[in-house]
C-alpha positions in Angstrom: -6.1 -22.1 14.8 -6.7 -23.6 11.3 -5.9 -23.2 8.4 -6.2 -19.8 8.7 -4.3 -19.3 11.6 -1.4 -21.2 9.5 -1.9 -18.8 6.6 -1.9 -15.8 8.7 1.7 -16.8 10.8 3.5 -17.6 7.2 2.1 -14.0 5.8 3.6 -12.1 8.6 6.7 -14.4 8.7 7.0 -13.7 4.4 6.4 -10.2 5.6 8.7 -9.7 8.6 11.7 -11.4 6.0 10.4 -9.0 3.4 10.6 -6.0 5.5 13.7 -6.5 7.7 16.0 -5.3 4.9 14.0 -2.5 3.6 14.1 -1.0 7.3 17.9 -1.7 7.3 18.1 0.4 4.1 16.1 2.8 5.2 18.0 3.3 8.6 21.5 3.3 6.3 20.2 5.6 3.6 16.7 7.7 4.8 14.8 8.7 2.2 11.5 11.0 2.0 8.9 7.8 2.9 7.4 6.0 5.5 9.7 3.7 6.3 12.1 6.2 6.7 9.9 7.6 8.9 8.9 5.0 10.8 12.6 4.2 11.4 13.1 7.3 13.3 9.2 7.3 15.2 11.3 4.1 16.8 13.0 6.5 19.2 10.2 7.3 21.1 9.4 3.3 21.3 13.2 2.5 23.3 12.7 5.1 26.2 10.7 4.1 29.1 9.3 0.7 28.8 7.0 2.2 25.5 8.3 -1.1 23.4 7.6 -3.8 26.2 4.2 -2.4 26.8 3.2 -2.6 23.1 3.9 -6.0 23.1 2.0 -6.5 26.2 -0.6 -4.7 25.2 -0.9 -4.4 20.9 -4.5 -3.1 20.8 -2.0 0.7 21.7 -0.5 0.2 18.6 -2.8 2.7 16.7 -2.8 4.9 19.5 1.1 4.8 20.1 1.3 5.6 16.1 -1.1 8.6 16.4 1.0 9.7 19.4 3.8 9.9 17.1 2.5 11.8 14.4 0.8 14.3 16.9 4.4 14.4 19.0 6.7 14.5 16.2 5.5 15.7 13.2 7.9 18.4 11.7 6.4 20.9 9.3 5.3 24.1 8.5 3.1 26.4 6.1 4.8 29.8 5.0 2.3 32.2 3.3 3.3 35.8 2.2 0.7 38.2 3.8 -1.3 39.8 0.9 -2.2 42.9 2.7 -1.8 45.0 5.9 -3.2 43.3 8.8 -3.4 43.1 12.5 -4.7 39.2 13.2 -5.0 38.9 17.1 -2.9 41.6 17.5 0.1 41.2 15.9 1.0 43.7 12.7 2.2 42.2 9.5 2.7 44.2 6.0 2.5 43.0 2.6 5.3 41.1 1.6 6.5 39.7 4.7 6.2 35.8 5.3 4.1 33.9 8.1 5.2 30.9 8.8 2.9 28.3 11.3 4.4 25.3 12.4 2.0 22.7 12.9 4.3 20.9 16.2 3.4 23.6 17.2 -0.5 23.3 17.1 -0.1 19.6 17.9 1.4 20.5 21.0 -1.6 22.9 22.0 -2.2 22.9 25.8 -5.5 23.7 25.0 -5.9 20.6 23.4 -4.0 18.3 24.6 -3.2 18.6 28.3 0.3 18.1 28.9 1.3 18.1 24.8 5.0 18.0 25.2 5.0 14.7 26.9 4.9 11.8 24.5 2.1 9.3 26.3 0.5 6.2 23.9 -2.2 6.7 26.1 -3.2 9.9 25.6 -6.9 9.6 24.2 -7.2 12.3 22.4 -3.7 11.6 19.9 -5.7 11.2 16.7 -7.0 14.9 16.9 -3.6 16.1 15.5 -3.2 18.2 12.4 -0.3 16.2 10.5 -2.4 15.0 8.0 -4.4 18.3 7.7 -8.2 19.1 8.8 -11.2 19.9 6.8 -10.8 20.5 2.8 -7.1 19.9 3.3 -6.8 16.7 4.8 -4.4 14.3 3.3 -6.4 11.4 0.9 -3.1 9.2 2.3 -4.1 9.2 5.5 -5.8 6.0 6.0 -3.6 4.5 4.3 -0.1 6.1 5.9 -2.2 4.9 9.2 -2.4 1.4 8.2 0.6 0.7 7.0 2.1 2.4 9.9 0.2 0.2 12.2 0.8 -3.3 10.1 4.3 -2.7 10.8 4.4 -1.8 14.1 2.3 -5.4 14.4 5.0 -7.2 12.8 8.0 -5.9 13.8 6.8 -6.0 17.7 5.5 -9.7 16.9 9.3 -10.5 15.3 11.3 -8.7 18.6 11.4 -9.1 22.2 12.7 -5.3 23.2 14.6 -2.8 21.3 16.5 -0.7 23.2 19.0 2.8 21.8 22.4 2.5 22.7 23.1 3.8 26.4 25.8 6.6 25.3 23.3 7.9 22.2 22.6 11.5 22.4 19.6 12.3 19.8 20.7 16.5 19.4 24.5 15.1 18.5 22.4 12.9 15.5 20.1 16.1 14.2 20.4 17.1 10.0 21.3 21.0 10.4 18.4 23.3 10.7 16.0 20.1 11.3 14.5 17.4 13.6 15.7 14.2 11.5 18.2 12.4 12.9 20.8 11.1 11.0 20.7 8.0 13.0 19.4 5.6 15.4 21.6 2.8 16.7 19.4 0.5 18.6 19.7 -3.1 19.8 17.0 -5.4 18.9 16.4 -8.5 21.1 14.5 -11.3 19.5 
């Protein structure tokens, strides 16, 4: 390994002690950023075996993360209409609000066969529209995506398993009106 190797374990170790406390505050406290979010998108990672085959297999990571963002992004656009119209055959006047939910459009069928199954091995996860398309796209992206990856690296290099708690029911931990949960006990196995 090196000298490089060396450099590279005491990194993610300075890292790994750097970050364990942040996600701890963030679990506490949630806030609007991503490791907030990336403190809830652990969910997905302590059903099924998802967390032991990460570590068995790390190259998913930036699938896994995609399958995330495509599963469980939670947002929507609301436009008012701006004149009568009949798009695809549904009547809307003036004034009245559209709202598009983009879960909803991540979900697709028509894109992605069997969308309301989470599966890190879907190939085709990174198509989602959570960080926009075209003109819109988010400049953050790349960025949201490493990060989002880096810390998925660490934090399954630093555990054995994580696992939720056996009596935890996610739609008794649900902000009102939302998808958020308001918390996520999990046990951590080093």
């Amino acid at each position: 390994m090196g000298k490089l190797g060396g450099r590279q374990a005491k990194a993610m170790k300075e890292f790994g002690e750097y970050l364990l406390p942040l996600v701890q505050q963030k679990r506490s406290q949630p806030q609007d950023d991503i490791l907030s979010d990336l403190t809830q998108c652990f969910y997905y990672f302590g059903n099924e075996g998802v967390y032991r085959q990460l570590r068995k297999q790390p190259e998913l990571i930036p699938q896994a993360a995609e399958e995330v963002l495509r599963y469980h992004f939670i947002a929507s656009l609301d436009r008012a209409v701006k004149e009568d119209t009949d798009v695809l055959g549904v009547p809307m006047k003036r004034g009245e609000m559209v709202i598009v939910w983009i879960t909803s459009a991540n979900r697709d069928q028509r894109q992605f066969a069997n969308g309301e199954t989470f599966d890190i091995h879907r190939r085709n996860s990174r198509d989602h529209l959570s960080f926009g398309n075209g003109q819109h796209f988010c400049l953050g992206a790349p960025l949201a995506r490493l990060e989002t990856q880096y810390a998925m690296t660490a934090f399954i290099k630093q555990f054995a398993n994580i696992r939720i708690a056996e009596e935890y029911r996610p739609w008794d931990h649900l902000v009102p009106h939302g998808f958020t949960l308001t918390s996520l006990p999990i046990m951590i196995e080093r």
